[in-house]
Steps between C-alpha positions, in 0.01 A plus 500: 500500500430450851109504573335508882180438448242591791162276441154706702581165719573114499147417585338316206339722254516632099747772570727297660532221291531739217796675681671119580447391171619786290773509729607182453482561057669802543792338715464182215638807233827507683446778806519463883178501657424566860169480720397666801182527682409309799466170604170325316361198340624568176896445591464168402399599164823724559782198575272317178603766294890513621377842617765710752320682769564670788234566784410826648466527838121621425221456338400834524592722106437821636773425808839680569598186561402314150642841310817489717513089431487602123770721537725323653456207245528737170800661642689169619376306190559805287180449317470647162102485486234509774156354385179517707149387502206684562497848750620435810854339396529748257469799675728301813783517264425825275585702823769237641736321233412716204421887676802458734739284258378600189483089383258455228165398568194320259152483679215247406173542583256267430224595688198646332619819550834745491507710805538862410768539832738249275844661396419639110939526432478115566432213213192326535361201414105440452292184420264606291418752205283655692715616764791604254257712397365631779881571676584750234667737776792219514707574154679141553228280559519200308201211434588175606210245503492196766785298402426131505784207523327278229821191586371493870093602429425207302220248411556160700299204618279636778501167666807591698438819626127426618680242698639729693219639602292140531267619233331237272605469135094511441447813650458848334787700603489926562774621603554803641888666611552795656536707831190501735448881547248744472761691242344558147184340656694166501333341769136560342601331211607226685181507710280475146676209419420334763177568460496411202641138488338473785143447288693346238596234700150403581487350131865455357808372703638840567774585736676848538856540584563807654925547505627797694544625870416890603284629787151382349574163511390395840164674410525282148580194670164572767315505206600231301479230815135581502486431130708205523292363828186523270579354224672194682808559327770717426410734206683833610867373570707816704898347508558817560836692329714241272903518495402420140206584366509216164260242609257768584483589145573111348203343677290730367245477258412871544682810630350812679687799604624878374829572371786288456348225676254461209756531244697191689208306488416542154874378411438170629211495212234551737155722410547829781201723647614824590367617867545882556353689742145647602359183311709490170516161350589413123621211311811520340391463095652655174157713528658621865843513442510865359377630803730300745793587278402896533407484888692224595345156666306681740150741461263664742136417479173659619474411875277196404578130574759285267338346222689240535266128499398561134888491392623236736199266420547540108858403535392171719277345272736534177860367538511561142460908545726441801788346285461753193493777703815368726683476130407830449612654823866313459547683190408822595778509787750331267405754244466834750674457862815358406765488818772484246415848332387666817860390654697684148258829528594519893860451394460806311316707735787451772718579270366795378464607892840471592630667231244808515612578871241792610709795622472673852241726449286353285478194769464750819252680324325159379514337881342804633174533305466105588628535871153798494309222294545247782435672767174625379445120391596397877321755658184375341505173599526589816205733495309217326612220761389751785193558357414143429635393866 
């Protein structure tokens, strides 16, 4: 088959290394894969992969011009499959490529939540158990938890990769990757952590690496100079967004984040803490894991602060509950994300797609109840940016 595959962007982030690395398994089973987005970070990781792409002339999903792009590349490339991440791509090419064209289309959302304006004739692909169940008005919706590659997400000497950041092979690593954005309360998280290593690094020899770029991080950054200026050394460490993000994760000794993140972190056999939002913060344990498996690698807590010192300074005064629980973590991926199964069940939902073409009507009518969905959606946050303005 001939896949395009349309990542949310090529700015460093879960969903898009998802997208890049599932399209580079699924091209790996024999099929011609193609990107296209925009220009971003993450088209290094694109050439690393032997990845094709070709750029749109915008950034902007919800443009004429990225739909027309699309169209002109499915057409010319005679594309059997289109597959896109998260809302805005999907609904770019659900009323270009696929309304107009009638070319096959598979959505992923991994966001915490489906939007209702989402084409229901469409397959779609969901992260967790909890939104399968919860997107029961889509009857081919499929579960496909975070994918890990396990060859390139592996355990290695950590002396290398803290190198690259000039970080001690004494000091207690947290490492935290991830975009720097007030989405899913990202940026709080990140906040707490600083915070919180911040009085850990009073007593233990604590530094925080902080991988990722987004539009928080010059705020971040303010913050963690101060830090760094009062402690006389650098214990928050802001390189900003990574072409690649493995020594982030190797020269840790602890991970932080949500989502796939986390799950990248643990396969390097490290312990993970998962930060959500409104203050949510748990360890990942076999007593946890139930819950993460249900809701995904995320949670919403109370509106209180992260609980996060108790966790982090357990973990840094036992190297032995560090290493079991790395062990642990390694095996869960190997056991439960693999990228090799994700790529054969994605094989199978494209295939199933192109052969089930939708016909006219049932499309039109499907388009137009999201093309009402979206508006209202729009229309809203609008309202809600006047109203906050």
């Amino acid at each position: 088959m001939r896949i395009i595959v349309c990542p949310h962007d090529m700015g460093m982030g879960g969903s898009q290394l998802n997208a890049l690395d599932l399209a580079a398994a699924v091209r790996d089973r024999g099929h011609h894969v193609m990107l296209y987005a925009a220009p971003g970070p993450l088209m290094d990781r694109a050439h690393v992969l032997g990845l094709d792409l070709t750029l749109s002339n915008t950034g902007l999903r919800l443009s004429t011009g990225w739909a027309a792009g699309l169209v002109r590349l499915a057409r010319s490339w005679r594309a059997d499959v289109v597959h896109t991440y998260e809302w805005a791509p999907s609904i770019g090419a659900s009323f270009g490529a696929h309304g107009l064209f009638g070319v096959p289309q598979v959505m992923t959302v991994l966001s915490m939540e489906v939007p209702r304006f989402l084409p229901r004739h469409l397959d779609l692909v969901v992260g967790t158990r909890q939104l399968w169940a919860a997107a029961d008005e889509h009857p081919h919706r499929h579960l496909m938890e975070p994918p890990i590659d396990t060859v390139v997400n592996t355990p290695s000497d950590p002396w290398p990769a803290r190198q690259v950041f000039g970080i001690s092979p004494e000091d207690l690593v947290i490492s935290l990757v991830g975009r720097m954005t007030t989405d899913l309360d990202k940026s709080g998280g990140v906040i707490a952590a600083i915070a919180a290593v911040d009085r850990l690094a009073s007593r233990e020899p604590a530094v925080l690496l902080l991988a990722g770029d987004g539009p928080e991080l010059p705020r971040i950054r303010a913050v963690a100079n101060r830090i760094n200026t009062r402690h006389g050394r650098r214990v928050i460490l802001t390189p900003g967004s990574l072409a690649d993000p493995v020594p982030a994760y190797a020269a840790a000794d602890v991970v932080l984040g949500m989502g796939s993140s986390v799950l990248r972190g643990m396969a390097f056999a490290k312990p993970a803490i998962v930060l959500g939002a409104d203050g949510f913060c748990e360890p990942v344990t076999a007593q946890t894991l139930g819950a993460f498996d249900w809701q995904g690698f995320y949670g919403i807590g109370d509106g209180g602060e992260y609980p996060l010192l108790a966790p982090l300074t357990e973990l840094a005064r036992d190297a032995a509950e560090r290493r079991r629980r790395g062990e642990w973590s390694r095996a869960v991926v190997e056991d439960h994300h693999s990228l090799r199964r994700a790529a054969l069940l994605l094989d199978n939902i494209y295939g199933n797609a192109r052969e089930r073409r939708s016909g006219v009507a049932r499309r039109t009518a499907s388009l137009a109840r999201s093309a009402a969905g979206l508006g209202s959606f729009l229309a809203g946050r609008i309202l809600d940016g006047s109203a906050a303005a």
